[in-house]
C-alpha positions in Angstrom: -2.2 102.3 -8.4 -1.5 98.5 -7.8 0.4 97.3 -4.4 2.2 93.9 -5.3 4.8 92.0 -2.9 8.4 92.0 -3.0 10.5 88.7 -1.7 14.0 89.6 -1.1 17.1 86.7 -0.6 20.4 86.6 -0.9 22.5 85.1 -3.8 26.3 85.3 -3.1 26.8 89.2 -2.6 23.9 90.0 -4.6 20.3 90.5 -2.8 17.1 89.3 -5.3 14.0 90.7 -5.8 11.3 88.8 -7.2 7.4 90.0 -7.3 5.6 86.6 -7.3 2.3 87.8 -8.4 3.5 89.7 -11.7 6.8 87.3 -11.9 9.5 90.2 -12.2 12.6 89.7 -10.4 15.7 92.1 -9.8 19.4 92.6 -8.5 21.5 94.9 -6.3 24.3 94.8 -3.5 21.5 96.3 -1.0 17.9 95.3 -0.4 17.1 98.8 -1.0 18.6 99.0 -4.6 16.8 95.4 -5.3 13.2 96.7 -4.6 13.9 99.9 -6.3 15.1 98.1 -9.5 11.6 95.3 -9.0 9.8 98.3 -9.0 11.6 100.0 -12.2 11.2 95.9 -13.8 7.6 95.5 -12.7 6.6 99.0 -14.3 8.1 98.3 -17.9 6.7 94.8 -17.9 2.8 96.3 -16.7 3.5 99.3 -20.0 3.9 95.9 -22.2 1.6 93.2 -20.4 -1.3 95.4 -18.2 -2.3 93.3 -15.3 -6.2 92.3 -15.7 -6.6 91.6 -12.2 -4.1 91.3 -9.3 -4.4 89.0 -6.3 -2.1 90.1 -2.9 -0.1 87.1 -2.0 0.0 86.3 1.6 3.2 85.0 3.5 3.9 83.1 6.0 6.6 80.8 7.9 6.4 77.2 8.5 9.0 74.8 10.3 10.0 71.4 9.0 11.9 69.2 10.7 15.5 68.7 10.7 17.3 65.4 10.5 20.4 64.8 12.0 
């Protein structure tokens, strides 16, 4: 069992998945549906390509300034 990381955004009306350390992204009108499908993409992709060796990645926040 592998644990990777999901980023979720928004596109338009469309929410997108994307696992950053396999590289796997996904779409669906709810976050839910977007991480579901990641994880239905990611699986299919690890049957074809197994990952060797899997790193968690870490996330943070940062601020940069704004100019008027």
């Amino acid at each position: 069992m592998h644990t990777f990381t999901a980023i979720v955004h928004k596109e338009d009306d469309l929410y997108v998945a994307l696992c950053p350390e396999i590289g796997t992204a996904s779409q669906a009108e709810t976050i839910k549906e977007a991480v579901i499908n990641l994880k239905e993409a990611t699986e299919l992709y690890l049957e074809e390509f197994p990952a060797i060796q899997t790193y968690r990645s870490l996330m943070t926040t940062f601020e940069v300034a704004s100019h008027a």
